[in-house]
CHARMM-style PDB file with segment names, atoms N, HN, CA, C and O in Angstrom:
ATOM      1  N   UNK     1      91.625 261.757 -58.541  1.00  0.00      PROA
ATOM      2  CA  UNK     1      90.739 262.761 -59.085  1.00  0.00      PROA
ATOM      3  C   UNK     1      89.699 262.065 -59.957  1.00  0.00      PROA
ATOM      4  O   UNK     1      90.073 261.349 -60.886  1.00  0.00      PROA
ATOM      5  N   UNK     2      88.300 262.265 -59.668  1.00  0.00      PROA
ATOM      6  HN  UNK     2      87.996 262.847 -58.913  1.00  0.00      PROA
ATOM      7  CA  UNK     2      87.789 261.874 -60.744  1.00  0.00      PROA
ATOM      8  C   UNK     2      87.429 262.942 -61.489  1.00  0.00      PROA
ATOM      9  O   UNK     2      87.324 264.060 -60.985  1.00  0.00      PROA
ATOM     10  N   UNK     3      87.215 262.713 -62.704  1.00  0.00      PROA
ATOM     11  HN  UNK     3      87.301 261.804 -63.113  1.00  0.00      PROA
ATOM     12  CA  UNK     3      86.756 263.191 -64.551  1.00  0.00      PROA
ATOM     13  C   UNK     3      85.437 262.847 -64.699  1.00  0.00      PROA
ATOM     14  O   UNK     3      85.176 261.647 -64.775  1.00  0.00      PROA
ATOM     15  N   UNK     4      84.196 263.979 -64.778  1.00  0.00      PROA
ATOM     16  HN  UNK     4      84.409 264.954 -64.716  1.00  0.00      PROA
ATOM     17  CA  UNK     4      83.411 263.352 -65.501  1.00  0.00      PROA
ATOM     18  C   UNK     4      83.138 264.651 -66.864  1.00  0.00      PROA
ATOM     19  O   UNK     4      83.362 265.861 -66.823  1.00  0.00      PROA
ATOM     20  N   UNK     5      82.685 263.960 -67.772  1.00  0.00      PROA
ATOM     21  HN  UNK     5      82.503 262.978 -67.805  1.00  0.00      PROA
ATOM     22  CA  UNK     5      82.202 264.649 -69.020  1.00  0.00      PROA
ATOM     23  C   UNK     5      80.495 264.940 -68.821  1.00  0.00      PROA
ATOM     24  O   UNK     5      79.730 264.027 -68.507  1.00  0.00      PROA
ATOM     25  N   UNK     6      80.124 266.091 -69.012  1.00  0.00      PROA
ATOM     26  HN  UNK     6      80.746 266.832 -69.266  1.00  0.00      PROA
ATOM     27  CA  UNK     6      78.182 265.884 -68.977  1.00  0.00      PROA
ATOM     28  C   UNK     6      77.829 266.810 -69.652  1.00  0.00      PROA
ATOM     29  O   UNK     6      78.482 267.831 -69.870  1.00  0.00      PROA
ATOM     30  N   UNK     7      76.174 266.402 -70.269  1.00  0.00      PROA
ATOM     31  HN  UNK     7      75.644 265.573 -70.092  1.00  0.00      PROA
ATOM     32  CA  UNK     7      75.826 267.146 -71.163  1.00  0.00      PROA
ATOM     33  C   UNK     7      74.720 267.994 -70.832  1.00  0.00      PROA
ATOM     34  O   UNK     7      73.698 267.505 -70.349  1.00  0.00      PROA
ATOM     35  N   UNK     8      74.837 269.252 -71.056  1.00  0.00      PROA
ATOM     36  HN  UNK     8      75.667 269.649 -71.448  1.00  0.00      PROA
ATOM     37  CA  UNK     8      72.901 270.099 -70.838  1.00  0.00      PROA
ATOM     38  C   UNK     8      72.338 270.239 -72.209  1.00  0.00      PROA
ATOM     39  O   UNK     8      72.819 270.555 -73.297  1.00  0.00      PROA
ATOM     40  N   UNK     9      71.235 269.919 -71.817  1.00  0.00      PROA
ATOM     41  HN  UNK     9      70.844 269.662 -70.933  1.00  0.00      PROA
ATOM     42  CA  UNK     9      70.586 270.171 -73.231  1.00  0.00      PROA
ATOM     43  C   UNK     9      69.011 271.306 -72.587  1.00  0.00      PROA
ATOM     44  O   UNK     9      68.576 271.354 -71.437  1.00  0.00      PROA
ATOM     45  N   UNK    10      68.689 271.785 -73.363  1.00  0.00      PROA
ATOM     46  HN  UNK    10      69.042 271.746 -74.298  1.00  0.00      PROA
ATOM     47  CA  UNK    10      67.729 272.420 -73.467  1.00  0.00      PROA
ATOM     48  C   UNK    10      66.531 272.630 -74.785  1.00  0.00      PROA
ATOM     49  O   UNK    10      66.761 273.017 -75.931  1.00  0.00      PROA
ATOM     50  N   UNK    11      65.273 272.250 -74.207  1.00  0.00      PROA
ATOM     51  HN  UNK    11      65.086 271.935 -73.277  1.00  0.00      PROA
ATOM     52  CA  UNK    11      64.286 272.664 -75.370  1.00  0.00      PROA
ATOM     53  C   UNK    11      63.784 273.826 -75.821  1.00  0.00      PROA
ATOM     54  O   UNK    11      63.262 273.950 -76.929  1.00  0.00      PROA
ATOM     55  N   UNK    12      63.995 275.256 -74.504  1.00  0.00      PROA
ATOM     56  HN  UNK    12      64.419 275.155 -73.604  1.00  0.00      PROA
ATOM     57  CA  UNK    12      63.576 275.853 -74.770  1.00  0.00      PROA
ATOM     58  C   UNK    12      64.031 276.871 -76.070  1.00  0.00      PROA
ATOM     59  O   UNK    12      64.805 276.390 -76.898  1.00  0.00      PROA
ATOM     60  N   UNK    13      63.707 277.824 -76.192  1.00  0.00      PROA
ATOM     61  HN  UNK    13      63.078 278.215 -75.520  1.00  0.00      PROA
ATOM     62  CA  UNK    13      64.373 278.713 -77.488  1.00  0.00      PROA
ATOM     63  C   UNK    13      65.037 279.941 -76.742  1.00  0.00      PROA
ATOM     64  O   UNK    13      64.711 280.517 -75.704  1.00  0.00      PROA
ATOM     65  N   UNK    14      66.027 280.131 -77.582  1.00  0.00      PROA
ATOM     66  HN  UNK    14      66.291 279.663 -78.425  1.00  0.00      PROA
ATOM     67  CA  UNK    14      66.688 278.743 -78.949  1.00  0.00      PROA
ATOM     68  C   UNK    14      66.819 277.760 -77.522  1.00  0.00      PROA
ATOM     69  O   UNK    14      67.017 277.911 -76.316  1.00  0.00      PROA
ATOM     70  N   UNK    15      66.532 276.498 -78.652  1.00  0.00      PROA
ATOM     71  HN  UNK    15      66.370 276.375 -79.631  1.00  0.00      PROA
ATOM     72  CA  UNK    15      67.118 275.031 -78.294  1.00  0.00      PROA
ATOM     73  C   UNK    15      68.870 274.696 -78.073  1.00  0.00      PROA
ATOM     74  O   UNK    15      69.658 274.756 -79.016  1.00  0.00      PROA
ATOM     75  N   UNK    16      69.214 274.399 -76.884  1.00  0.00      PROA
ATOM     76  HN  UNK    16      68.574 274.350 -76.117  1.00  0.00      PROA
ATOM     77  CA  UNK    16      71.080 274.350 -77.244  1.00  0.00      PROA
ATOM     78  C   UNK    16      71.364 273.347 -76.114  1.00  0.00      PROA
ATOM     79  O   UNK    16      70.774 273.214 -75.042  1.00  0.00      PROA
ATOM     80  N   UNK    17      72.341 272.720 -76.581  1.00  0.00      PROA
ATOM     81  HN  UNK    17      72.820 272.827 -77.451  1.00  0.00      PROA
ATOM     82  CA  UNK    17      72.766 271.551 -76.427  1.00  0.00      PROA
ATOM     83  C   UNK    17      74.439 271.790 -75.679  1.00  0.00      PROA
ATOM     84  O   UNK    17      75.336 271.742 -76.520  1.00  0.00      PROA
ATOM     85  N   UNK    18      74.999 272.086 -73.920  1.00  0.00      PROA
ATOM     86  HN  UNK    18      74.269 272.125 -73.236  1.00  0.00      PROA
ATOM     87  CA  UNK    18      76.480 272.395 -74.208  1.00  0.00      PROA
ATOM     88  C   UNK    18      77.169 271.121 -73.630  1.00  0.00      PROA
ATOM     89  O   UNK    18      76.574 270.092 -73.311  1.00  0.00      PROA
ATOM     90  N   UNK    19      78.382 271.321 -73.553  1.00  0.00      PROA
ATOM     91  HN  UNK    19      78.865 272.157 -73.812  1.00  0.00      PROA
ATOM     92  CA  UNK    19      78.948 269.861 -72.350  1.00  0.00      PROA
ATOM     93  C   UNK    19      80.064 271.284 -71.434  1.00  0.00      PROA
ATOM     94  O   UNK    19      80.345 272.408 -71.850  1.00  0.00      PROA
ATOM     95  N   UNK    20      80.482 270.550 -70.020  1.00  0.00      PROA
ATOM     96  HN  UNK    20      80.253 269.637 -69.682  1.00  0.00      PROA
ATOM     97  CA  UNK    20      80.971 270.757 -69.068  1.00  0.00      PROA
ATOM     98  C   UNK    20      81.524 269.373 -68.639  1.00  0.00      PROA
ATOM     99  O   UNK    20      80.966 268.276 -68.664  1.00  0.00      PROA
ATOM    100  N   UNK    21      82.752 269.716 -68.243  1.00  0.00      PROA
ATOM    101  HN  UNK    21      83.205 270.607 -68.223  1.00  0.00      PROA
ATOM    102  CA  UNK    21      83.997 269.055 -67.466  1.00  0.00      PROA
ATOM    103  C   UNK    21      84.358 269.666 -66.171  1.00  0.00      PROA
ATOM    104  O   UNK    21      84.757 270.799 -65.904  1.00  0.00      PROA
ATOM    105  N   UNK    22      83.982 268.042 -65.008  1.00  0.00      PROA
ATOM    106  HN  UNK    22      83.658 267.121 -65.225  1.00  0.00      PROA
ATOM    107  CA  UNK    22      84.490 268.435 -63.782  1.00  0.00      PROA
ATOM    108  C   UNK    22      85.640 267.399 -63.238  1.00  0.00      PROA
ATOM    109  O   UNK    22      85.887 266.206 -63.417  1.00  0.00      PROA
ATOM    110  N   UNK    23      86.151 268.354 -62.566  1.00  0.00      PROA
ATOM    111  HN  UNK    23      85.950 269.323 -62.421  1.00  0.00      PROA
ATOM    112  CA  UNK    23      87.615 267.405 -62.069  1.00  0.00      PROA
ATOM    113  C   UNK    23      87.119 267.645 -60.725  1.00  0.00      PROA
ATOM    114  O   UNK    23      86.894 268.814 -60.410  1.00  0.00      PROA
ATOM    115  N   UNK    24      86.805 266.226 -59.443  1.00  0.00      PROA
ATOM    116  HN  UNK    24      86.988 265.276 -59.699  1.00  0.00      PROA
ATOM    117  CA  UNK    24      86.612 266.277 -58.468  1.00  0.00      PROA
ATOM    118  C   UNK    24      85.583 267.341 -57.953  1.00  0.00      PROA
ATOM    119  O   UNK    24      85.698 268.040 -56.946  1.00  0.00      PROA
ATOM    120  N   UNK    25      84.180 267.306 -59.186  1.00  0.00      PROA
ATOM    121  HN  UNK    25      84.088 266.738 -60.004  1.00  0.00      PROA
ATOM    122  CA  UNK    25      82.936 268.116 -58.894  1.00  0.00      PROA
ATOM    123  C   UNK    25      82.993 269.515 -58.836  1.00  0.00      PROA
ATOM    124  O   UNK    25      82.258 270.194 -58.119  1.00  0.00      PROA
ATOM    125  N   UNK    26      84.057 270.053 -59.755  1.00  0.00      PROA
ATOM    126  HN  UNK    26      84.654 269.502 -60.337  1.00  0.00      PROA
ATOM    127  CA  UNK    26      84.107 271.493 -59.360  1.00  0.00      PROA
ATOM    128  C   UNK    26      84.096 271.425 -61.081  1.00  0.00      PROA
ATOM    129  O   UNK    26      84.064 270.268 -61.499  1.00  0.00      PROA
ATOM    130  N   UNK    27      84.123 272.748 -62.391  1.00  0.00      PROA
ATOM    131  HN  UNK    27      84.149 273.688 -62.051  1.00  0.00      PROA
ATOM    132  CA  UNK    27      83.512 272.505 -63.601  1.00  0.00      PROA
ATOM    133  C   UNK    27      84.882 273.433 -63.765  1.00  0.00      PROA
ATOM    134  O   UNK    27      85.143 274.485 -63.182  1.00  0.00      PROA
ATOM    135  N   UNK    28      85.602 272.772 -64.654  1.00  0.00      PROA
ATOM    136  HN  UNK    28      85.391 271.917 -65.127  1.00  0.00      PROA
ATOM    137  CA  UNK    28      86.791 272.977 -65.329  1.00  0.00      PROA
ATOM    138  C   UNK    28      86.900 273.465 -66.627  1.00  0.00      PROA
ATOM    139  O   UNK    28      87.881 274.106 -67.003  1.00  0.00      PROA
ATOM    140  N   UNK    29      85.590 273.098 -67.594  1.00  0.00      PROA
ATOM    141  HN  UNK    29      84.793 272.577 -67.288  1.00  0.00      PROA
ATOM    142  CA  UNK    29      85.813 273.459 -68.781  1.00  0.00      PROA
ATOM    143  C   UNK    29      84.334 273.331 -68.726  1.00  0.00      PROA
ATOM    144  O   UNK    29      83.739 272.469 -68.078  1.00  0.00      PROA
ATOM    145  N   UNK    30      83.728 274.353 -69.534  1.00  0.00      PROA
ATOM    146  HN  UNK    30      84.210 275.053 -70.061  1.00  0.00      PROA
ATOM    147  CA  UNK    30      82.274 274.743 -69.897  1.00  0.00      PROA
ATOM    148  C   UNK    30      82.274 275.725 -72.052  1.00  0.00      PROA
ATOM    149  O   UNK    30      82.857 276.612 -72.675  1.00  0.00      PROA
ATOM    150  N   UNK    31      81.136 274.636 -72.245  1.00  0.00      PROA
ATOM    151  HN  UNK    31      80.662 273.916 -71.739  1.00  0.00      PROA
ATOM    152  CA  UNK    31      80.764 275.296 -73.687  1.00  0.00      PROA
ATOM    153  C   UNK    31      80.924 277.059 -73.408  1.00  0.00      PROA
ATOM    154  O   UNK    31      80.663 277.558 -72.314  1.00  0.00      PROA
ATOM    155  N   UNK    32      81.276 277.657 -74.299  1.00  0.00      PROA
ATOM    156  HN  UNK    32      81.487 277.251 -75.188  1.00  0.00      PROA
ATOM    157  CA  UNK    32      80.896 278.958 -74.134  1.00  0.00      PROA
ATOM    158  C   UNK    32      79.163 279.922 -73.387  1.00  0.00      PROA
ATOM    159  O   UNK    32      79.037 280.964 -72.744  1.00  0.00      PROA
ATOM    160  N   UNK    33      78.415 279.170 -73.771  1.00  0.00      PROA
ATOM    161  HN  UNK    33      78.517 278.323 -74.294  1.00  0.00      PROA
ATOM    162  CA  UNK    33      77.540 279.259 -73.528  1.00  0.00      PROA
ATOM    163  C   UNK    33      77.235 279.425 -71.956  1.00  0.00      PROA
ATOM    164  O   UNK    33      76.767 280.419 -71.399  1.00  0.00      PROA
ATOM    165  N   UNK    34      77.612 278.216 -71.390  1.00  0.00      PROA
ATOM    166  HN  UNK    34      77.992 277.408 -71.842  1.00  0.00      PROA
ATOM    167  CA  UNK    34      77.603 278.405 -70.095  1.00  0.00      PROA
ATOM    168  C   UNK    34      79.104 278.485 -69.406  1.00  0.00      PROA
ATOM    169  O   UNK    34      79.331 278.001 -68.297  1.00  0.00      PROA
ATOM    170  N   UNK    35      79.672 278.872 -69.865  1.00  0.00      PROA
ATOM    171  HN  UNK    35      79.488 279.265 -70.766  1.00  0.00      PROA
ATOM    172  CA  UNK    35      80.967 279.675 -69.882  1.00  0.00      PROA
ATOM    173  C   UNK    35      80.941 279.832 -68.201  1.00  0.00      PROA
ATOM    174  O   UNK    35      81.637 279.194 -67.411  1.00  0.00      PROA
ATOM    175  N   UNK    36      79.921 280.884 -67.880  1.00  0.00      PROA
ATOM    176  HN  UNK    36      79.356 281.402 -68.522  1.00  0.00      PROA
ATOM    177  CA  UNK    36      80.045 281.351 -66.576  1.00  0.00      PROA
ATOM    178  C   UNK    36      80.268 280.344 -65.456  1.00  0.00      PROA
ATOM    179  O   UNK    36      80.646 280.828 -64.389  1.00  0.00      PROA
ATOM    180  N   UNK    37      80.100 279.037 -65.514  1.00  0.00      PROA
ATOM    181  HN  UNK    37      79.793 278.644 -66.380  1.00  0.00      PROA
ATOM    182  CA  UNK    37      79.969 277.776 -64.671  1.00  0.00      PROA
ATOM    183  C   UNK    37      81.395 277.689 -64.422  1.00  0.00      PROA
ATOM    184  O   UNK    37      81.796 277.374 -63.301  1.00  0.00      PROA
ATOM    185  N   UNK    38      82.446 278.023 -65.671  1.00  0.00      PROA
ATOM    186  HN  UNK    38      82.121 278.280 -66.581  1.00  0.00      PROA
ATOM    187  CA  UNK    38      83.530 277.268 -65.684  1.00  0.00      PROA
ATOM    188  C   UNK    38      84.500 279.005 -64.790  1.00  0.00      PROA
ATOM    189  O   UNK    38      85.572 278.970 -64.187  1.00  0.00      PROA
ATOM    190  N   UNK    39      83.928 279.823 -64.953  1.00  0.00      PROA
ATOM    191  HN  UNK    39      83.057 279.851 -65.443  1.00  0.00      PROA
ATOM    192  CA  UNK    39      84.618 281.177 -64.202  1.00  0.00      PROA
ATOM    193  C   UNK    39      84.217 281.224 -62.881  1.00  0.00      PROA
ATOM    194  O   UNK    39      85.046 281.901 -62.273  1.00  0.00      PROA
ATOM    195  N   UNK    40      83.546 280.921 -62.313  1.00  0.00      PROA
ATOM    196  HN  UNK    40      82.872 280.371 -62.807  1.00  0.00      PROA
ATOM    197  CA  UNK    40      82.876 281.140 -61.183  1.00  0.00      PROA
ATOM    198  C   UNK    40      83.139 279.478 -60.848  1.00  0.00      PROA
ATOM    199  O   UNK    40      82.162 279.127 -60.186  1.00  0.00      PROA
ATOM    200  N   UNK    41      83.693 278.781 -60.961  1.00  0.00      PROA
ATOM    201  HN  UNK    41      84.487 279.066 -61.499  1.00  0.00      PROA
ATOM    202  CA  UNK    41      84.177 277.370 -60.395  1.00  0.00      PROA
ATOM    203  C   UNK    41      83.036 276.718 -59.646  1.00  0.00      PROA
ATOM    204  O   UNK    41      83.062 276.611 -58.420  1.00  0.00      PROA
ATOM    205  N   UNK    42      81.924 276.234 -60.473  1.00  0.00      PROA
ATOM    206  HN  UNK    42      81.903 276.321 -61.469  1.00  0.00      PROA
ATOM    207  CA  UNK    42      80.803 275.921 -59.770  1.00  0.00      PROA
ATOM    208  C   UNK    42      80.861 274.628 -59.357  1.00  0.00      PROA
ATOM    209  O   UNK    42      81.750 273.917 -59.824  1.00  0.00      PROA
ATOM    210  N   UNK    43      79.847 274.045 -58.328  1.00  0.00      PROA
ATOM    211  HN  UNK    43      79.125 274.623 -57.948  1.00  0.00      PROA
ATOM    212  CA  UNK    43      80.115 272.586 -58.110  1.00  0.00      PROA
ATOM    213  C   UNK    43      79.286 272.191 -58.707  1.00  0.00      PROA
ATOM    214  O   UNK    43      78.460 272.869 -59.318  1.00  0.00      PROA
ATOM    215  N   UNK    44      79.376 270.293 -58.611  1.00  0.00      PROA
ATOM    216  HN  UNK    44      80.047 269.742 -58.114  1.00  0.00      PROA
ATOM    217  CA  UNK    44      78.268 269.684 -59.269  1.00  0.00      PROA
ATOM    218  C   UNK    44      76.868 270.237 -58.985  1.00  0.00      PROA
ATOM    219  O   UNK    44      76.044 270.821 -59.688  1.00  0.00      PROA
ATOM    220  N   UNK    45      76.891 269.875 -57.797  1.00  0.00      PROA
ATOM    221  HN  UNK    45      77.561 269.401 -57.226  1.00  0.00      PROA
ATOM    222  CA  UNK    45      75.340 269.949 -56.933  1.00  0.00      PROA
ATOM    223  C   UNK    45      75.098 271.583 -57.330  1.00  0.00      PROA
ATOM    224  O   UNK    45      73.913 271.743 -57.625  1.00  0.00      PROA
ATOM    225  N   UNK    46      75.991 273.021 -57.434  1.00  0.00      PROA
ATOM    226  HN  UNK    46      76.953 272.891 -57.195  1.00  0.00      PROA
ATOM    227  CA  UNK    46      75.270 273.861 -57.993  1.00  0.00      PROA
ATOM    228  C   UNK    46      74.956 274.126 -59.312  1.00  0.00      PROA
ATOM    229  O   UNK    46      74.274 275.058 -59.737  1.00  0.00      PROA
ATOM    230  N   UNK    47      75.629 273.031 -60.077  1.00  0.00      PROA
ATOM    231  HN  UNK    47      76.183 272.274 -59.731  1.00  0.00      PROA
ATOM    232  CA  UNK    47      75.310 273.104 -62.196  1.00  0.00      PROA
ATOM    233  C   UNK    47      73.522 272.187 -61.600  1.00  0.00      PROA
ATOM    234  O   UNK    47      72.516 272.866 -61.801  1.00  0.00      PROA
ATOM    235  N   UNK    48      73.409 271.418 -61.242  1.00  0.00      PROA
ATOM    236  HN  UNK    48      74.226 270.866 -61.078  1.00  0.00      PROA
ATOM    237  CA  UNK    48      72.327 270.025 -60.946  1.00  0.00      PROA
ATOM    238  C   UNK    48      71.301 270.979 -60.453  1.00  0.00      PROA
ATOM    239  O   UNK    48      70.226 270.827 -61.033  1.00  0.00      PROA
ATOM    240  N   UNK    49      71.308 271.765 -59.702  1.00  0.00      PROA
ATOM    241  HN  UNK    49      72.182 271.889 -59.231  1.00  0.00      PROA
ATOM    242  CA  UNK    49      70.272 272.744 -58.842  1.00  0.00      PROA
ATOM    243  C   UNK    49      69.842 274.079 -59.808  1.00  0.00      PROA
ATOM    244  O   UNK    49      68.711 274.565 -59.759  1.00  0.00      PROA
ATOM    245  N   UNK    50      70.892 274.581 -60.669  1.00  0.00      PROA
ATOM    246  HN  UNK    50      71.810 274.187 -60.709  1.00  0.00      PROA
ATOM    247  CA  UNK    50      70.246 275.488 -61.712  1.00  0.00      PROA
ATOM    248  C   UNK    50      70.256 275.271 -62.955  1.00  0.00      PROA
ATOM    249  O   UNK    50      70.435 276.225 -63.712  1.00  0.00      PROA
ATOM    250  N   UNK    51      70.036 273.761 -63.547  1.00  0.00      PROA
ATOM    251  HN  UNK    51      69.890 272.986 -62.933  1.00  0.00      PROA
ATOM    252  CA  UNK    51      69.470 273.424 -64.683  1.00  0.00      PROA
ATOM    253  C   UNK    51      68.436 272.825 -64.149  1.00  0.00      PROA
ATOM    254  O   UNK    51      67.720 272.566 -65.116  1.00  0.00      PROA
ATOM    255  N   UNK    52      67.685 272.274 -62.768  1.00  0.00      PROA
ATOM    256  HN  UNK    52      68.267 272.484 -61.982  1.00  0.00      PROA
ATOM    257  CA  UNK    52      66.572 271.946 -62.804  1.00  0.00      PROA
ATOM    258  C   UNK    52      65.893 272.888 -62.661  1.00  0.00      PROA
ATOM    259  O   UNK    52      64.748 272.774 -63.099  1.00  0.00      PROA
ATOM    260  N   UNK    53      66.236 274.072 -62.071  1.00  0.00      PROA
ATOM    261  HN  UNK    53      67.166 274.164 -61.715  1.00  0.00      PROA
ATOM    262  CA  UNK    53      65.527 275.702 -62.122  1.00  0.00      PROA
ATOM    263  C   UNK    53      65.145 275.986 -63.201  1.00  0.00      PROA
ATOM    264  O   UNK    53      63.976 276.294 -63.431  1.00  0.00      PROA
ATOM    265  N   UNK    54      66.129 275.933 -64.136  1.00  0.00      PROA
ATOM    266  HN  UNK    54      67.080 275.683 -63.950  1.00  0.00      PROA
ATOM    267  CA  UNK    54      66.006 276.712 -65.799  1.00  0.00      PROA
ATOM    268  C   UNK    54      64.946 275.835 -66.505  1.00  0.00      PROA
ATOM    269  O   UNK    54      64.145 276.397 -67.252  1.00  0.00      PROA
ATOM    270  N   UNK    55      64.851 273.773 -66.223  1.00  0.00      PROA
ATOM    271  HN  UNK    55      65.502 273.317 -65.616  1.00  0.00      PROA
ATOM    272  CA  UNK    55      63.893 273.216 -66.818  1.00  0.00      PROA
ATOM    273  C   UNK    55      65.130 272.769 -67.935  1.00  0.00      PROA
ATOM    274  O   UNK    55      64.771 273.042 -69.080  1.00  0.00      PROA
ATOM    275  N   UNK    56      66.207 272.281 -67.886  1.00  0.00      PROA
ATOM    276  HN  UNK    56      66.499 272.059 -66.955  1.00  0.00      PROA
ATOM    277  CA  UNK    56      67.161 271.849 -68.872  1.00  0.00      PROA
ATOM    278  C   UNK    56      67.223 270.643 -67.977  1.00  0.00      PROA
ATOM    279  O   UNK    56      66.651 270.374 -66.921  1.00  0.00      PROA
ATOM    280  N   UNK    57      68.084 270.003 -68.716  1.00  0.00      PROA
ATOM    281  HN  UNK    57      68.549 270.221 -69.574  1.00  0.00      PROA
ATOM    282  CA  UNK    57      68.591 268.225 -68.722  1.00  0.00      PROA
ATOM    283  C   UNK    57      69.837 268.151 -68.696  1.00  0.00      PROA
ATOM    284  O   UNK    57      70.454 268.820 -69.525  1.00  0.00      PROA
ATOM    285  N   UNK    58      70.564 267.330 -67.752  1.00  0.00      PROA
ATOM    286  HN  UNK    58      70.062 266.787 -67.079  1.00  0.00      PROA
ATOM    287  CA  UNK    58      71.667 266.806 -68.017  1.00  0.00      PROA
ATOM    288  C   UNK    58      71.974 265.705 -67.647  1.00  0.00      PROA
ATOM    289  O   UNK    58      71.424 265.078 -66.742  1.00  0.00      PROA
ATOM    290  N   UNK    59      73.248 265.211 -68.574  1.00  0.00      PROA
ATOM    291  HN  UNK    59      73.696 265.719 -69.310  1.00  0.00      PROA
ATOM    292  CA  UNK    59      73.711 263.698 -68.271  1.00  0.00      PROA
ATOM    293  C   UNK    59      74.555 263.621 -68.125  1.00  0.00      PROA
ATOM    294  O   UNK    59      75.331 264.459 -68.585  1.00  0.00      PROA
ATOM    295  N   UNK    60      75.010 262.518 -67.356  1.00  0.00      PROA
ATOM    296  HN  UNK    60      74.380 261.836 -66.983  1.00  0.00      PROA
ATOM    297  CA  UNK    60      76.670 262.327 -67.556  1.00  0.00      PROA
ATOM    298  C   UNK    60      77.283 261.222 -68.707  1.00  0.00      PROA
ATOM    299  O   UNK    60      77.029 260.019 -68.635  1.00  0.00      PROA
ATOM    300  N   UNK    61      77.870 261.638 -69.450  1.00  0.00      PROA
ATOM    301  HN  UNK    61      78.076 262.615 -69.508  1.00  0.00      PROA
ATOM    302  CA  UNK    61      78.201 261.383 -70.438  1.00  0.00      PROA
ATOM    303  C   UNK    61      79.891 260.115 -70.413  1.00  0.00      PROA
ATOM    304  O   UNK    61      80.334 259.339 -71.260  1.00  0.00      PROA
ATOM    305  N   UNK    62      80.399 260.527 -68.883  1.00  0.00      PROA
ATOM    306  HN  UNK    62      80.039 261.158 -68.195  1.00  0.00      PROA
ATOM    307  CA  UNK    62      81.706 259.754 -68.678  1.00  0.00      PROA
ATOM    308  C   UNK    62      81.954 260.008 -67.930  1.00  0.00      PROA
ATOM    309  O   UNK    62      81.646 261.179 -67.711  1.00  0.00      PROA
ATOM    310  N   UNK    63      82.563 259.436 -67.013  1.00  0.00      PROA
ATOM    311  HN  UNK    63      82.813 258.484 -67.191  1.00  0.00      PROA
ATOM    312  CA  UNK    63      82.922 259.433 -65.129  1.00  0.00      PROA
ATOM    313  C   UNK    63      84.504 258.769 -64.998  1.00  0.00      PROA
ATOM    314  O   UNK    63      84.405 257.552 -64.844  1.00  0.00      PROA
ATOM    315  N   UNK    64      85.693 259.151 -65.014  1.00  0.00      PROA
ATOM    316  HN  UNK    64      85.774 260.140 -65.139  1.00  0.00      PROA
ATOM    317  CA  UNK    64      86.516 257.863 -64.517  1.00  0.00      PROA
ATOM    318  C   UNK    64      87.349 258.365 -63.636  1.00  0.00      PROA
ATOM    319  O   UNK    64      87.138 259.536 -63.321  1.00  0.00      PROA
ATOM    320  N   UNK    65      88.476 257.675 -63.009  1.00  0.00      PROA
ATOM    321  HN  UNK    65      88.648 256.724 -63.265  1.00  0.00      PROA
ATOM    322  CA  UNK    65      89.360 258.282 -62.330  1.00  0.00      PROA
ATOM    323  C   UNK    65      90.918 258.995 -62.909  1.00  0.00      PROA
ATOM    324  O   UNK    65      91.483 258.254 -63.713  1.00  0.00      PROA
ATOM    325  N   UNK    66      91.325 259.716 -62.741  1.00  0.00      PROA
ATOM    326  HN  UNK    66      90.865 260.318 -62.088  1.00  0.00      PROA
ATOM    327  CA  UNK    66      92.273 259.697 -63.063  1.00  0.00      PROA
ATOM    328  C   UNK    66      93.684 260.449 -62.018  1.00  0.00      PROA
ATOM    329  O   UNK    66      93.798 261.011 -60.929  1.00  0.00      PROA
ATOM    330  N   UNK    67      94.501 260.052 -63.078  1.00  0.00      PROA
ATOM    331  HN  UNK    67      94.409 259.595 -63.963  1.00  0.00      PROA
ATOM    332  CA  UNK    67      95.676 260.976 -61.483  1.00  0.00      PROA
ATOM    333  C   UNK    67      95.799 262.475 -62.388  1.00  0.00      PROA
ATOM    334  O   UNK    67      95.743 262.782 -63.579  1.00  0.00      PROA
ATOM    335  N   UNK    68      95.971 263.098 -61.259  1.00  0.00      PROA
ATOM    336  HN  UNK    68      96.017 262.848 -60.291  1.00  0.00      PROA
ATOM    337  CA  UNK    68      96.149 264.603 -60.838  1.00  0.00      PROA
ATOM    338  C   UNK    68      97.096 264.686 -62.065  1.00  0.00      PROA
ATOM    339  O   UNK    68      98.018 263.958 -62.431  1.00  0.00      PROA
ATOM    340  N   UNK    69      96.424 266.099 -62.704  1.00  0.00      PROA
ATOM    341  HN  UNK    69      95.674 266.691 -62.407  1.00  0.00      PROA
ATOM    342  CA  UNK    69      97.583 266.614 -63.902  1.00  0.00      PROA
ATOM    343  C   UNK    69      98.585 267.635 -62.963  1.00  0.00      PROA
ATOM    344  OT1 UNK    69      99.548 268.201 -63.481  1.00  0.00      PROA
TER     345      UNK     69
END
């Protein structure tokens, strides 16, 4: 399985900053904020496709492998 940690940030207003966790590209844990990512089990490529819509940023913050909890 890989783990990555990543961050969205946004300039617009308000300005907000969340992180999201994916286990094998699907989003496991999401800031409240974007909460909905982590209910609706989004993939990478669809968090990557509607923060370049919205005009937000993200990074990946940590990538590794790990074994299956």
């Amino acid at each position: 399985m890989i783990e990555i940690l990543a961050q969205i940030e946004a300039d617009s207003h308000p300005k907000f900053t969340a992180g999201i966790v994916l286990w094998d590209n699907v989003v496991v844990e999401a800031a409240p904020i974007v909460g909905y990512m982590k209910r609706q089990h989004w993939t990478r490529e669809k968090v990557r496709t509607y923060v370049a819509k919205q005009g937000w940023r993200i990074k990946v913050i940590r990538e590794e492998k790990r074994a299956k909890p």
